[in-house]
SEDO-158800 format. One line per field, with one value per residue (C-alpha): residue number from 1; residue in one letter; chain; y, x, z. Coordinates in steps of 0.5 Angstrom, whole numbers, plus 2048, in hexadecimal, padded with zeros to 3 digits. Each point is the difference from the previous one (the first is absolute). Last residue first. Layout:
BEGIN
num = (NUM_...) .
residu = (A_...) .
chaine = (A_...) .
py = (Y_...) .
px = (X_...) .
pz = (Z_...) .
This chain:
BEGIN
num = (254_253_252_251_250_249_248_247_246_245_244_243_242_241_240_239_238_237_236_235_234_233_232_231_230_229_228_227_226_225_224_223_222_221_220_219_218_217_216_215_214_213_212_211_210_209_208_207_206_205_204_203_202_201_200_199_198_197_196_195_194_193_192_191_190_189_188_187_186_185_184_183_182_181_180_179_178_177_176_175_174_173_172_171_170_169_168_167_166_165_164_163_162_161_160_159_158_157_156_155_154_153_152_151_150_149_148_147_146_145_144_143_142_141_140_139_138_137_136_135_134_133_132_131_130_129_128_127_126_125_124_123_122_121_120_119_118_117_116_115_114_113_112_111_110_109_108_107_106_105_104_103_102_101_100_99_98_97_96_95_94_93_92_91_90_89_88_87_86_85_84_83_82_81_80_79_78_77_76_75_74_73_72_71_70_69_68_67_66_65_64_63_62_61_60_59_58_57_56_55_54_53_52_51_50_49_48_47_46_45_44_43_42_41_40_39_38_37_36_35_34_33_32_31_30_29_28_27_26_25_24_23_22_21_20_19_18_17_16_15_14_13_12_11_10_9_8_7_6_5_4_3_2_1) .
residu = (X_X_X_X_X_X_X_X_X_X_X_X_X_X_X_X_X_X_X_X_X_X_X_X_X_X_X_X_X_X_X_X_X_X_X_X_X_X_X_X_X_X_X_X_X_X_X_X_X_X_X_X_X_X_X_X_X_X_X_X_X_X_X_X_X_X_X_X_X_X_X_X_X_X_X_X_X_X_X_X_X_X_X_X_X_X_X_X_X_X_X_X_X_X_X_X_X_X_X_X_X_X_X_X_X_X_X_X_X_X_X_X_X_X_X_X_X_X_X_X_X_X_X_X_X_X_X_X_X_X_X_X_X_X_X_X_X_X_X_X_X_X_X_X_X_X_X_X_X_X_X_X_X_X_X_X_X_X_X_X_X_X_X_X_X_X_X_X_X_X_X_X_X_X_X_X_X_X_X_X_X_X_X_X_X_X_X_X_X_X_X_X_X_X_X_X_X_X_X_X_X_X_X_X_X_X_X_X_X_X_X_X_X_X_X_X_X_X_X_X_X_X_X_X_X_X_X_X_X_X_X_X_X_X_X_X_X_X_X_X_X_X_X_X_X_X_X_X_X_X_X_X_X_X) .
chaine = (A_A_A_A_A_A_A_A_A_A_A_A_A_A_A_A_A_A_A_A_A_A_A_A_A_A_A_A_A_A_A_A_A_A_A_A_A_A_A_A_A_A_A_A_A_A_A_A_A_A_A_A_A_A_A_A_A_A_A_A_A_A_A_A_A_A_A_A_A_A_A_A_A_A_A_A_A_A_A_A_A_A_A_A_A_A_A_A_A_A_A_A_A_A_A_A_A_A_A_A_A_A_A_A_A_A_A_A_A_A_A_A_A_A_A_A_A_A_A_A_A_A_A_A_A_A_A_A_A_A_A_A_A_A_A_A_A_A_A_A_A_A_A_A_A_A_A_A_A_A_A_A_A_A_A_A_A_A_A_A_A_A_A_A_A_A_A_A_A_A_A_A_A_A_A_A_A_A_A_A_A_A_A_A_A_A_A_A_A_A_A_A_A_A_A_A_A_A_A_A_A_A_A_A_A_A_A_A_A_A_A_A_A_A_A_A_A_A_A_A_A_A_A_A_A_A_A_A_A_A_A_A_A_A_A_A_A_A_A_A_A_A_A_A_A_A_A_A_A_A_A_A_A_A) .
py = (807_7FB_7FA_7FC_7FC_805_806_7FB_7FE_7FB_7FD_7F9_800_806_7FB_7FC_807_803_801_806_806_806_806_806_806_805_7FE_7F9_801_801_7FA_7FB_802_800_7F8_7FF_7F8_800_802_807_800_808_801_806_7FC_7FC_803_7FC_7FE_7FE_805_7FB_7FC_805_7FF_7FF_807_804_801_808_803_805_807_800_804_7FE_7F9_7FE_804_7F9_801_7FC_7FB_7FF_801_7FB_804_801_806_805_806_7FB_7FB_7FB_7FE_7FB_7FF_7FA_7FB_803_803_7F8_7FB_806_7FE_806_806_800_806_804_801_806_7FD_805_7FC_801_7F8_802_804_7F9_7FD_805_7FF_7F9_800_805_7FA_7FA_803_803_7F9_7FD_7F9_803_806_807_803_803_805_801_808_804_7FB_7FC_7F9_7FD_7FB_7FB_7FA_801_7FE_802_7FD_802_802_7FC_804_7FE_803_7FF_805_7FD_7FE_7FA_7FA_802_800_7F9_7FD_804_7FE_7F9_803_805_7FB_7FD_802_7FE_7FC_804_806_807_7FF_802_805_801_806_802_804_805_800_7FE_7F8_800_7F9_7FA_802_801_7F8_7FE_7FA_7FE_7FE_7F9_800_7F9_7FF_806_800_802_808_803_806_804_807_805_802_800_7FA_7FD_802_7FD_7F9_800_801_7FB_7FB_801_800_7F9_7FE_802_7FC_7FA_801_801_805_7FE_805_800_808_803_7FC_7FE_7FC_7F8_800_803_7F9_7FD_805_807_803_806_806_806_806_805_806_804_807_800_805_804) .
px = (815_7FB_7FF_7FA_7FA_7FD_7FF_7FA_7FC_7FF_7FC_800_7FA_803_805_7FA_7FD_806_7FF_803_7FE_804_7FE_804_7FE_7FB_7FA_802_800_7F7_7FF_805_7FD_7F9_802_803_801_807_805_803_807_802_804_806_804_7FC_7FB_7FD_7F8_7FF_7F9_7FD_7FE_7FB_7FB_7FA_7FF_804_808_801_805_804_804_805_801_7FA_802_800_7FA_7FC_7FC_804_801_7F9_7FE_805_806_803_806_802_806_806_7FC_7FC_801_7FC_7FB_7FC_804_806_7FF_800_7FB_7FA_7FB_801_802_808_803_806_807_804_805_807_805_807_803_802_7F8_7FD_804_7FE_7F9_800_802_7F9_7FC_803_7FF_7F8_7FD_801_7FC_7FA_801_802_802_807_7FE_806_803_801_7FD_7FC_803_7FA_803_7FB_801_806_800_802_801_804_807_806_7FE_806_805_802_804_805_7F9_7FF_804_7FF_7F9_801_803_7FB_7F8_7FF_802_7FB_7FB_802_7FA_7FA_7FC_800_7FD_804_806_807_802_806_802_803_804_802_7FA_7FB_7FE_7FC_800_7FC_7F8_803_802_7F9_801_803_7F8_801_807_803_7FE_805_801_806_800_7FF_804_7FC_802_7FB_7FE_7F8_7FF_805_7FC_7F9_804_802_7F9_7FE_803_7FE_7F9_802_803_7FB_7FA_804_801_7F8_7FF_7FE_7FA_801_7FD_806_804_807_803_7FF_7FF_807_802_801_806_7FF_806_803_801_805_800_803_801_7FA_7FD_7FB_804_801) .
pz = (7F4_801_805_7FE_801_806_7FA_7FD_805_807_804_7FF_7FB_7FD_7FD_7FD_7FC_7FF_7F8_7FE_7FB_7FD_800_7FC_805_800_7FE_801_807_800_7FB_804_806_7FD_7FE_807_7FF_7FE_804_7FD_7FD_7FE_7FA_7FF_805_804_804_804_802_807_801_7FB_806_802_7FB_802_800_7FB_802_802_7FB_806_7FE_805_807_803_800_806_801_803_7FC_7FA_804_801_7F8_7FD_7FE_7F9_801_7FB_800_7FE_7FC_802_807_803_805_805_800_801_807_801_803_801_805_804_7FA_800_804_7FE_801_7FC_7FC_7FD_7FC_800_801_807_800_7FE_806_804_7FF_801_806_801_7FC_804_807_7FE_7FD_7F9_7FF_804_7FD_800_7F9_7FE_7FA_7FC_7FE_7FB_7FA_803_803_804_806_802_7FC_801_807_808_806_806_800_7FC_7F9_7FB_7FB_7FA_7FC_7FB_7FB_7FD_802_808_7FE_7FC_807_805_7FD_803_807_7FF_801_807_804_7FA_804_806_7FC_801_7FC_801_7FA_7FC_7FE_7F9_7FC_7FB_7FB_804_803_807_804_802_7FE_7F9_7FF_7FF_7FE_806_803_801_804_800_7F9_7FF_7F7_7FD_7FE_7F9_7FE_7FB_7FC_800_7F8_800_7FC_805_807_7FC_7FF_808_801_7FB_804_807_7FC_7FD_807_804_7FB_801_807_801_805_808_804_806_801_803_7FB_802_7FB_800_7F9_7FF_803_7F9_7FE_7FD_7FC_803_7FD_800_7FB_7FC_7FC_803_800_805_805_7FA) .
C-alpha cells in the first residue's frame, strides 16, 4: 500500500532552522526542534522504517524538510524545483543520496512544484495548486509520475493554505482526514472523509506510517476520534510548527 514504508531520509536540523519560513513570523527553539526532530526519527524506527539521516544545510534554514524537494516511491524518485526564493537550490541537496538509492530519478525542470503538495492515495495522487506549486510544475509533474506509473489529478488548495498537504491526509486506501473548507470543495467526493474537529484544523497533517498513524500533538478530539479506528500515535511538533511545517514534510518514505 502506498503508506507501506521501508525506508526513509532525513535531515538534522541546523541553527538556521529558526530563520524557517513562517507565515505567521514566529521562531521556534532549536533545542526543542532537535529533541521533536529527534523523537520523530525514533517514532519511525518503532514503527519498522529504516532512517538515513541527512547532514546539516545552514545555508538553507528550512532544509529539514526534505519532502517538499523531491517525491520518493518504491521505483524512483523526482526531484522537485521549489516555490519559495529561499529555498530555490533545495532539490540539489537531495540528488547524490537519491541516485544512491533508487536506479530511476528524474527531475522537474518546468515550473515549480512541492511535495508538500502532493497527496499519494492508493490509485492515484492528488497535485494540489499553491502558491509553492503552480499549473506549469504540476502539469510537467504529471507526465513524470505517469513516466514512473502513476496517475495524478490536479486540484486546488484552499486560499490561504501553505500546502495541499496541510489541510488532509490519507489514512487508509479508502479514507481521507480533511479539514472542512477542503473537505467542501468535493475534492474528495470519491472517499469516505473524517473531518477534523473545530479548532483543530492543524491535525489534518497526520501520517500513516505502517500499521501505525503518527498524529501531531495537541488535537486531543483528533486523536480521540482516529484512535477508533487506527493505532494512534502521538508526536510533538509544537516548535517545528511554528515554521510552518508538520509531520509528513520531515521525511521521504518509500
Amino acid at each position: 500500500m502506498f503508506y507501506d514504508f521501508s525506508n526513509a531520509i532525513v535531515r538534522q536540523p541546523g541553527i538556521s532552522v529558526v530563520e524557517g519560513l513562517s507565515n505567521l513570523g514566529l521562531k521556534p527553539d532549536y533545542n526543542e526542534v532537535l529533541l521533536e526532530h529527534s523523537n520523530y526519527i525514533d517514532q519511525l524506527i518503532e514503527l519498522g522504517v529504516s532512517v538515513s539521516i541527512l547532514k546539516v544545510e545552514n545555508q538553507f534554514p528550512d532544509a529539514i524538510f526534505v519532502e517538499d524537494p523531491a517525491l520518493t516511491f518504491v521505483n524512483g524518485a523526482i526531484l522537485l524545483p521549489l516555490g519559495a526564493p529561499t529555498r530555490k537550490g533545495e532539490q540539489d541537496l537531495l540528488r547524490g543520496t537519491l541516485c544512491d538509492n533508487f536506479d530511476i530519478v528524474l527531475e522537474l525542470l518546468e515550473g515549480n512544484a512541492e511535495g508538500g503538495d502532493v497527496l499519494s492515495l492508493a490509485d492515484e495522487l492528488l497535485i494540489g495548486l499553491s502558491e509553492r506549486t503552480n499549473i506549469a510544475g504540476a502539469s510537467e509533474l504529471q507526465k513524470l509520475l505517469l513516466r514512473l506509473g502513476y496517475k495524478s489529478r490536479v486540484v486546488d488548495t484552499p486560499e490561504g493554505v501553505l500546502h495541499f498537504k496541510s489541510d488532509c491526509s490519507a489514512l487508509d486506501e479508502e479514507t481521507i482526514l480533511s479539514t472542512p473548507r477542503l473537505a467542501n470543495s468535493d475534492i474528495f467526493k470519491e472517499y469516505k472523509v473524517i473531518l477534523t474537529p473545530e479548532n483543530e484544523y492543524g491535525a489534518a497533517n497526520s501520517l500513516r506510517v505502517n500499521k501505525s498513524l503518527l498524529v501531531p500533538s495537541g488535537y486531543p478530539r483528533t486523536a480521540e476520534l482516529l484512535a477508533r479506528n487506527y493505532d494512534v500515535r502521538i508526536a510533538k511538533v509544537n516548535e517545528v510548527s511554528k515554521i510552518d511545517a508538520g509531520l509528513s514534510c520531515m521525511s521521504l518514505r518509500w
